[in-house]
C-alpha positions as CSV (number, residue, x, y, z in Angstrom):
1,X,0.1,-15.9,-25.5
2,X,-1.1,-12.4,-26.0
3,X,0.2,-10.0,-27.9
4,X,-0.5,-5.7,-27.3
5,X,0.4,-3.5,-29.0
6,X,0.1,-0.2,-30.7
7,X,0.7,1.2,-26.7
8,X,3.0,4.2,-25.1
9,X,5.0,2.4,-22.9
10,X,5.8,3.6,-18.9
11,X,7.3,1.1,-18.4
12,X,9.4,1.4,-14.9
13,X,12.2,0.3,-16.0
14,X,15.1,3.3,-16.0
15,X,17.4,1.8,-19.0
16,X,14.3,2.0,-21.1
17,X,11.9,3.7,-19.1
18,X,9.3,4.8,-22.0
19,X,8.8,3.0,-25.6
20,X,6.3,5.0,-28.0
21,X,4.2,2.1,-30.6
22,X,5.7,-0.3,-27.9
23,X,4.5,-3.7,-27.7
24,X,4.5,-6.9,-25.5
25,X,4.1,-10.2,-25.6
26,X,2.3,-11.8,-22.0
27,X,2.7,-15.8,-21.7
28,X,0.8,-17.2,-18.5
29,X,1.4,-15.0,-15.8
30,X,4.1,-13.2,-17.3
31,X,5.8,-10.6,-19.7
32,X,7.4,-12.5,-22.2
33,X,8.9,-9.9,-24.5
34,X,8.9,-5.9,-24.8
35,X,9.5,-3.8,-28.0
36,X,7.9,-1.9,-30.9
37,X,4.9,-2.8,-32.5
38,X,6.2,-3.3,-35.9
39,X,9.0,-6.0,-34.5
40,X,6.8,-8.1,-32.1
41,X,4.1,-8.2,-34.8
42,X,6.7,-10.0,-37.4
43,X,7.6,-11.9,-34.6
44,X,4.4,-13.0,-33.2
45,X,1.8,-13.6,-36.4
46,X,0.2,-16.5,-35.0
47,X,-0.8,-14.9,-31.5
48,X,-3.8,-13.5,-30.0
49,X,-3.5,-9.3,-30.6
50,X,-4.8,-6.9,-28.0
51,X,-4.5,-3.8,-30.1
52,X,-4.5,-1.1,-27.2
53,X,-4.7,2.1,-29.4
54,X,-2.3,4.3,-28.1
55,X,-3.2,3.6,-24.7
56,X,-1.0,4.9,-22.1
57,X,-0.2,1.5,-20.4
58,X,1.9,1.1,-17.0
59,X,2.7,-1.5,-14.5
60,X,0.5,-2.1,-11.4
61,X,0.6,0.1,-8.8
62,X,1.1,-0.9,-5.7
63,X,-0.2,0.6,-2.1
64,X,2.7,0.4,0.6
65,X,0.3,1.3,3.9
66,X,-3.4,0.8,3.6
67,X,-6.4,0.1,6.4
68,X,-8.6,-1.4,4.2
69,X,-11.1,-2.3,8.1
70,X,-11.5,1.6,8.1
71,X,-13.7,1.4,4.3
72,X,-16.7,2.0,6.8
73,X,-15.5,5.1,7.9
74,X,-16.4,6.4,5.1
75,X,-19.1,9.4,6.2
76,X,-19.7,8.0,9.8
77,X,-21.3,9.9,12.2
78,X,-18.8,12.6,14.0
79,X,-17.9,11.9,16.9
80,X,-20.7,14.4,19.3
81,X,-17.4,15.2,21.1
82,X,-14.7,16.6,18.7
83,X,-11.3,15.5,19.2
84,X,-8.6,17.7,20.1
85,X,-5.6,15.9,19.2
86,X,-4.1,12.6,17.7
87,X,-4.6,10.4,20.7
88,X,-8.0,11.7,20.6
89,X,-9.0,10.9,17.0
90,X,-7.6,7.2,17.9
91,X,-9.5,7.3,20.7
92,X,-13.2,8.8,19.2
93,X,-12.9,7.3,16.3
94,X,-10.5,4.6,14.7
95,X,-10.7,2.7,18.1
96,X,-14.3,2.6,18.3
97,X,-15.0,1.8,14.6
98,X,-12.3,-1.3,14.5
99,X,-13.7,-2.2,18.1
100,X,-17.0,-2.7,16.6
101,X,-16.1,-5.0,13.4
102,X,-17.4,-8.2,12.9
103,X,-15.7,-11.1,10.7
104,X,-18.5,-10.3,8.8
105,X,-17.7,-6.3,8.5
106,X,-13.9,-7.2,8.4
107,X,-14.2,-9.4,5.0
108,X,-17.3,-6.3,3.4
109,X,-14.6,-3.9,4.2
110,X,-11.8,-5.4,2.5
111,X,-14.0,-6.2,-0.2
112,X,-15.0,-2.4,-1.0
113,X,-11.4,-1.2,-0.2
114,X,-10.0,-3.5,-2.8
115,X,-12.7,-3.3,-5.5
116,X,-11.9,0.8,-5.7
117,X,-8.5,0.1,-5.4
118,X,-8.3,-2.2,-8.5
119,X,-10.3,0.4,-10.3
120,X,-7.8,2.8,-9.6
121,X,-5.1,0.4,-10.9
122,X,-3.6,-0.9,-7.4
123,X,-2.5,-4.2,-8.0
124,X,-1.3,-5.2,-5.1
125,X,-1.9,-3.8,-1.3
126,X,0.1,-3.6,2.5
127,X,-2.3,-4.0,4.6
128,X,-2.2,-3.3,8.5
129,X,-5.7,-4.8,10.1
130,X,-7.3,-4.1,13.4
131,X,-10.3,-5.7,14.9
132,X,-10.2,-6.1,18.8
133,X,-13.1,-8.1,18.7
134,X,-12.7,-10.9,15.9
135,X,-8.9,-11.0,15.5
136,X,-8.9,-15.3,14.5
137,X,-9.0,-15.7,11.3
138,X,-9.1,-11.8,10.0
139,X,-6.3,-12.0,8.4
140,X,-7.9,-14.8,6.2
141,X,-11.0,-12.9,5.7
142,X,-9.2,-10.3,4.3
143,X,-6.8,-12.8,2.0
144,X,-10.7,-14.0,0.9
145,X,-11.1,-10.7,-0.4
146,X,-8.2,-10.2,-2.5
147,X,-8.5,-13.7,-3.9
148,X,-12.2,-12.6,-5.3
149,X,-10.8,-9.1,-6.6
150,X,-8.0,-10.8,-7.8
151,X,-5.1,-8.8,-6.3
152,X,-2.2,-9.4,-4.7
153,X,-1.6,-8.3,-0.6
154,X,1.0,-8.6,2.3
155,X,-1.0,-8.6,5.1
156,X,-0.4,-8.3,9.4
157,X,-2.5,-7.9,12.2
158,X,-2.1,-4.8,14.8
159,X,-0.7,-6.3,17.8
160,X,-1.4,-3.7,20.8
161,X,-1.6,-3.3,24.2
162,X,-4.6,-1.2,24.8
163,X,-6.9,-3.7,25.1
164,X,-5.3,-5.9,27.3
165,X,-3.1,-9.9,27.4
166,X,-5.7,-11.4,26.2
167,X,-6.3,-9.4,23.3
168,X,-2.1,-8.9,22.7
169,X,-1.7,-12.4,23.0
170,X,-4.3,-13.5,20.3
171,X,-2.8,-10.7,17.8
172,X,0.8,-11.9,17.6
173,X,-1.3,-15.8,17.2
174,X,-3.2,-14.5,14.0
175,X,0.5,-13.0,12.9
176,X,2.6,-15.9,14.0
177,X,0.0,-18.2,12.3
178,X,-1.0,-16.2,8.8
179,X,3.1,-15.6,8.9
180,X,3.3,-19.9,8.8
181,X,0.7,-20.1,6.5
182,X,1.2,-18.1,3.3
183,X,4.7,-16.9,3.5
184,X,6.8,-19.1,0.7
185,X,3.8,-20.5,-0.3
186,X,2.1,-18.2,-3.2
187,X,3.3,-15.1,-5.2
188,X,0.1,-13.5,-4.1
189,X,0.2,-13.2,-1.0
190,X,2.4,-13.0,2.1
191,X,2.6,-11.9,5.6
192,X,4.5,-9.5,8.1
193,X,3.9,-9.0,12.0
194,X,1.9,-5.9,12.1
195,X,2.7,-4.0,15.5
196,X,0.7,-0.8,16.3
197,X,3.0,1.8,18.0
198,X,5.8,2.5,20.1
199,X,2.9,4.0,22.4
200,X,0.7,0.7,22.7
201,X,3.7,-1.3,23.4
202,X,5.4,-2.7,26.6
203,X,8.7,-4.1,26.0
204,X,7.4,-7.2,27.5
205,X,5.0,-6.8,24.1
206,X,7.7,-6.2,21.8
207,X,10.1,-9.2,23.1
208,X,6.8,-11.4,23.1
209,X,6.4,-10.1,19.3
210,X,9.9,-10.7,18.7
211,X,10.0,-14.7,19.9
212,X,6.8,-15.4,17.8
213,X,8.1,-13.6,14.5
214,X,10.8,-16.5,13.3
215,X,13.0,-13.7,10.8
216,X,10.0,-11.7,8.8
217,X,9.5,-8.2,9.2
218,X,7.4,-5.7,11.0
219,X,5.1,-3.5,9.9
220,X,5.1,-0.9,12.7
221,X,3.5,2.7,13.2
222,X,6.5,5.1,14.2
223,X,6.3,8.9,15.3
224,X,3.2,9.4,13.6
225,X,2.2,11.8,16.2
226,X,4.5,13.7,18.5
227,X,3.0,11.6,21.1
228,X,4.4,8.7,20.4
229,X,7.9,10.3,20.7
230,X,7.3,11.7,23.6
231,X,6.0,9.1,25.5
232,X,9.2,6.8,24.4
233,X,11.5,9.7,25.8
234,X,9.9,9.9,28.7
235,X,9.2,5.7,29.3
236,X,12.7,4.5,28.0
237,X,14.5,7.6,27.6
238,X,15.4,7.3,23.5
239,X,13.5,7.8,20.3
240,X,10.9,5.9,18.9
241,X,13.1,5.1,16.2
242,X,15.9,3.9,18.5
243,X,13.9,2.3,20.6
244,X,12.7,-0.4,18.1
245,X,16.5,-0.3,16.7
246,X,17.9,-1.4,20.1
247,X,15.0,-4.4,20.1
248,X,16.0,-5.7,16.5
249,X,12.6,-4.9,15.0
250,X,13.8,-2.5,12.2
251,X,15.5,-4.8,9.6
252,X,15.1,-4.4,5.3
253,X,12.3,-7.0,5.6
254,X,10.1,-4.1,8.1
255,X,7.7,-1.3,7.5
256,X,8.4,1.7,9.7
257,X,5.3,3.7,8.8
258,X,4.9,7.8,9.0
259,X,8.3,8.8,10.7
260,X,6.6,12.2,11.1
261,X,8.6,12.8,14.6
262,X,12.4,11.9,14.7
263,X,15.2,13.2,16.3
264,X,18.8,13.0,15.6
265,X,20.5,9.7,14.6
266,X,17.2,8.6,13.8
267,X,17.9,8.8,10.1
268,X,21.0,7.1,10.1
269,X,19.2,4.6,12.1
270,X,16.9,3.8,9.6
271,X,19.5,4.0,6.5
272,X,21.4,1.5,8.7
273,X,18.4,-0.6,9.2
274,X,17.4,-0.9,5.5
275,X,14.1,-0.5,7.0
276,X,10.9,0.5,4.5
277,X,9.6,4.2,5.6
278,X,6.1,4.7,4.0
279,X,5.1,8.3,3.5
280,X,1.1,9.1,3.8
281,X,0.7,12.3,3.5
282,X,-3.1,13.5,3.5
283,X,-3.6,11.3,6.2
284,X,-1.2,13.3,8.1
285,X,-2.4,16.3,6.7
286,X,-6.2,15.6,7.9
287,X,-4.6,14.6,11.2
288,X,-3.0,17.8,11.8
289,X,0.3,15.8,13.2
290,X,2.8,17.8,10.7
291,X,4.4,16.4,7.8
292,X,7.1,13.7,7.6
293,X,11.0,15.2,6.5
294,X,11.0,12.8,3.0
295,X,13.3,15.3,1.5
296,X,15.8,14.6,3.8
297,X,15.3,11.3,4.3
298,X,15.7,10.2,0.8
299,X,18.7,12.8,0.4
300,X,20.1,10.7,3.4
301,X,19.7,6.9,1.3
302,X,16.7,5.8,3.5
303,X,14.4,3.7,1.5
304,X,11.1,5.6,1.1
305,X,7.4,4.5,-0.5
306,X,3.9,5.7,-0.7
307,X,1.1,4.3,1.1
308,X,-2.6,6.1,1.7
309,X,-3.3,4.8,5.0
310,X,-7.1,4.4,3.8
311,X,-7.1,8.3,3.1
312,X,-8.0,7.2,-0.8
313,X,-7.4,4.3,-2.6
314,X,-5.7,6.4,-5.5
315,X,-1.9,6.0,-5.2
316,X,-1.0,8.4,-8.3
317,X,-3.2,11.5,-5.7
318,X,-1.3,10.7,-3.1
319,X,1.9,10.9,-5.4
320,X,0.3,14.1,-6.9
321,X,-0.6,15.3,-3.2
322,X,3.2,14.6,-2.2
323,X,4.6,16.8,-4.5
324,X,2.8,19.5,-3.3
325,X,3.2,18.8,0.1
326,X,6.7,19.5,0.9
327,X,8.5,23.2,0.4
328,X,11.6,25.1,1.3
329,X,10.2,24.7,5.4
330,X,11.5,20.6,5.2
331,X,14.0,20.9,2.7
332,X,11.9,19.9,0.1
333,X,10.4,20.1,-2.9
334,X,10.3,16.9,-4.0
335,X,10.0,16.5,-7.7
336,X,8.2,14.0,-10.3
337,X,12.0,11.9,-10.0
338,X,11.4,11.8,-6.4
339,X,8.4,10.5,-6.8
340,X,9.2,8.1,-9.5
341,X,11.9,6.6,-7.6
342,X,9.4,6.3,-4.9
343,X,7.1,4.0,-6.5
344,X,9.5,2.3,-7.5
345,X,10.3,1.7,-3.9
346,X,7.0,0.4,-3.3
347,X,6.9,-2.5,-6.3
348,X,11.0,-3.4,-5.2
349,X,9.5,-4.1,-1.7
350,X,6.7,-6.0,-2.7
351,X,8.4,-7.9,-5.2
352,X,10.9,-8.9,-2.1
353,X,7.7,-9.8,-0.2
354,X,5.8,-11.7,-2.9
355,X,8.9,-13.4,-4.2
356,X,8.3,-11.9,-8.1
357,X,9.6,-9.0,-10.3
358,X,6.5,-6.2,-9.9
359,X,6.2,-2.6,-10.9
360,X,8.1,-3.3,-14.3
361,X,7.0,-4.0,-17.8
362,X,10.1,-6.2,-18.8
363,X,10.7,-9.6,-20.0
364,X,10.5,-11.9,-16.8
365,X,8.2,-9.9,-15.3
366,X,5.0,-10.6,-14.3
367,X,2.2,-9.2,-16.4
368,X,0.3,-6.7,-13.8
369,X,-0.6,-4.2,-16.1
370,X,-2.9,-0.8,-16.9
371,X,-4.1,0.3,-19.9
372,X,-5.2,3.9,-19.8
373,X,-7.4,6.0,-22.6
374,X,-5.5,9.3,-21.9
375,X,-6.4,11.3,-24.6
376,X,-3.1,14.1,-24.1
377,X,-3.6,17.7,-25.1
378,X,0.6,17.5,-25.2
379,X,2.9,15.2,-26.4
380,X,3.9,11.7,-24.2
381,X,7.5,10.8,-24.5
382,X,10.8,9.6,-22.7
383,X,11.6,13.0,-20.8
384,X,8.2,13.9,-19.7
385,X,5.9,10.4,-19.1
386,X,6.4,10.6,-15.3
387,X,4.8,13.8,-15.1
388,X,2.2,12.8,-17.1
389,X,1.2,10.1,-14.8
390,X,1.1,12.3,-11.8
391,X,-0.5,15.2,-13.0
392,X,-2.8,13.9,-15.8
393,X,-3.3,10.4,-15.5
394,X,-4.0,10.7,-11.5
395,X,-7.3,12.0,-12.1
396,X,-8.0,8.7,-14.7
397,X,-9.3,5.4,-14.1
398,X,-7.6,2.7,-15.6
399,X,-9.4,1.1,-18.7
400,X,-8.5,-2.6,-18.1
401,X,-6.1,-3.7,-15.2
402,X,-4.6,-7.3,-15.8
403,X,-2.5,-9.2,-13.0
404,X,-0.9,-12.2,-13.5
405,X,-1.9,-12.2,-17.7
406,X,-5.4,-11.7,-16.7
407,X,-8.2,-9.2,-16.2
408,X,-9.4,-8.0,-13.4
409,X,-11.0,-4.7,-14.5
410,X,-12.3,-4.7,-18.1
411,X,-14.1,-2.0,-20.0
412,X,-13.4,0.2,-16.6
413,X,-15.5,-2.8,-14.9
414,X,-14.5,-5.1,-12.2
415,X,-14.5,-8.9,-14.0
416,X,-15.4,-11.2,-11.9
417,X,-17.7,-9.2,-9.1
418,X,-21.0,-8.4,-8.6
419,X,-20.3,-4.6,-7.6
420,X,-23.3,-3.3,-6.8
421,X,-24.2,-6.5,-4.5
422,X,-21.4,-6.2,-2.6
423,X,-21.8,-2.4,-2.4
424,X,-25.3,-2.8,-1.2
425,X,-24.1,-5.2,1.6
426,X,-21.7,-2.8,2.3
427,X,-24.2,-0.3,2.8
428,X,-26.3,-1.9,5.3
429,X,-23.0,-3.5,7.0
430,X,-21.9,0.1,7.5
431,X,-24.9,1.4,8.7
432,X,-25.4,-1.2,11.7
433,X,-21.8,-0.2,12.8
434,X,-21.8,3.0,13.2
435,X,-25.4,2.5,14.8
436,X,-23.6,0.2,17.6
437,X,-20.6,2.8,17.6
438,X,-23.2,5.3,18.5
């Protein structure tokens, strides 16, 4: 067992939500006890101490929408052409780059993604993959990766129609079969039957989805551009949102991600659903496709979490960015509650995923934890921790990062990763691609 203490406690838990000189005791992969320093000390003389020094220390973080494939996008080339809308940038850009992956590129990009991701305190990561041209097996490759960071991941594969049955057909096989896998089997990983959009999809797609995916959820792009909307008005004459409703895809176990463009009884759709909408807001903002009506969504009961949709791999900016986002136009602001309960979102739906109590320091949990050296220049305490972590500790890396009772980022270093190898592999990896993009 290990005992810390001497820490300020966020702990994510809203009956004790922060403990000053808090304490905790971590046995195997999980948090044994919580309390002050003094008690768990007298408690605890014989065990291994951890003395974190005032550290600010906080569950794992969790990423509810990532595209950890698009890691070599990263400062490629421009497209010569610039695109002139959403459709556009798919079509210049994201469909070219995940066209042109290799199992090779999928497993390097996954790598990097999750090495800064750990380092900015994610723990665990929802994943939606694309890769046209080496779908078997990708969703292993990327599993591969977080097993060698260390993390935890809920992972699906884009099933489309845009490039053709043959392609379709062998996306809902590497869901169907990653789905058969993993899911039950570990608390570190699991799968859902990743869809891309109401746009790419038939209804003969969706029902084919639908008979492979035996009660797990989808993970499903939905009115991220006004697009998609309208071409589900004008093709089947409803809402995206209803659309999916009326085929059974939108359950409490499914990811409707975006949910920029919706139009009424679309939110009381999704309440009634229990369906998971992730917000991403800078990657709507650098899309130019408007911003998503959280405000009123979560005024409305439906469930709402964060993800970054590869934007960054910081979830505390994109909080920080969120709270800024939204203004008296969209019935906002949100505020650092907002937010808090939003996070909180993201761990509750992982921790239904994984099977595990996440995004929580409390006894029975397990022990994904960050220890931060914030040095304050104003006081921490019970009232004003939350805004601390989105507006001061956004900007810090995380000294150590533990999952499961062990380290996976010490000293502000990854444990158990050659960095700079993998980053130099990345490098060159990146390079041929865009090269063969362009």
């Amino acid at each position: 067992m290990i005992l810390i203490t001497n820490a300020a406690l966020i702990t994510g838990d809203s009956l004790n939500p922060f403990i000053p000189d808090g304490a905790m005791v971590i046995e195997g992969a999980k948090i044994k006890e919580v309390g002050k320093t003094a008690e768990l000390i007298e408690k605890y003389k014989e065990n291994e101490v951890l003395d974190a020094k005032g550290a600010v220390v906080t569950p794992g973080l969790v990423n509810a929408h990532m595209h950890l494939y698009s890691s070599f996008a990263r400062g490629m080339p421009y497209p010569k052409e610039a695109p002139e809308n959403f459709v556009e940038i798919l079509e210049k850009v994201w469909w070219k780059l995940d066209k042109a992956l290799t199992p090779d590129d999928v497993y390097l990009s996954a790598m990097v993604g999750l090495m800064e991701s750990a380092k900015w305190g994610v723990t665990t990561v929802i994943d939606h993959h694309s890769s046209p041209n080496a779908i078997s097996g990708s969703l292993n490759l990327i599993s591969d990766a977080l097993k060698e960071v260390g993390m935890r991941g809920v992972l699906c594969y884009e099933v489309s129609d845009r490039d053709g049955d043959t392609s379709r057909e062998a996306g809902i096989k590497e869901n169907a079969d990653f789905i058969s896998s993993v899911n039950g089997k570990s608390d570190d990983l699991a799968g859902l039957f990743g869809l891309h959009a109401s746009f790419t999809l038939s209804d003969k797609s969706l029902d084919s989805a639908l008979e492979a995916n035996s009660g797990n959820g989808f993970h499903i792009h939905v009115g991220e551009d006004r697009f998609d909307l309208e071409d589900s008005i004008r093709k089947y004459n409803v809402g995206v949102v209803q659309r999916l409703s009326e085929k059974g895809l939108l359950s409490e176990k499914s990811i409707a991600a975006h949910c920029v463009y919706l139009v009424d009884g679309d939110v009381e759709l999704l309440k009634k659903s229990g369906a998971l909408v992730t917000h991403q807001p800078q990657s709507n903002a650098n899309n130019g496709v408007g911003r998503a009506g959280v405000p009123d969504l979560l005024k409305n009961g439906v469930r709402i979490a964060l993800g970054t949709d590869s934007y960054t791999n910081n979830i505390l900016e994109e909080a920080h960015f969120a709270l800024l986002n939204h203004d008296k136009q969209n019935n906002g602001p949100l505020n650092v509650d907002d937010l808090r309960m939003i996070l909180s979102e993201n761990a509750c739906a992982v921790s239904g995923y994984l099977g595990v109590k996440l995004g929580i320091i409390k006894a029975g949990a397990e022990a994904d934890i960050l220890m931060y050296d914030y040095d304050s220049p104003t006081p921490v305490n019970s009232e004003n921790a939350y805004a601390h972590l989105f507006y001061g500790l956004r900007g810090e890396h995380p000294r150590n990062v533990m999952i499961k009772g062990e380290f996976i980022v010490k000293d502000y270093n990854l444990v158990s990763i050659n960095e700079e190898e993998i980053l130099e592999k990345s490098r060159r990896a990146s390079k041929e691609l865009w090269e063969r993009i362009n």
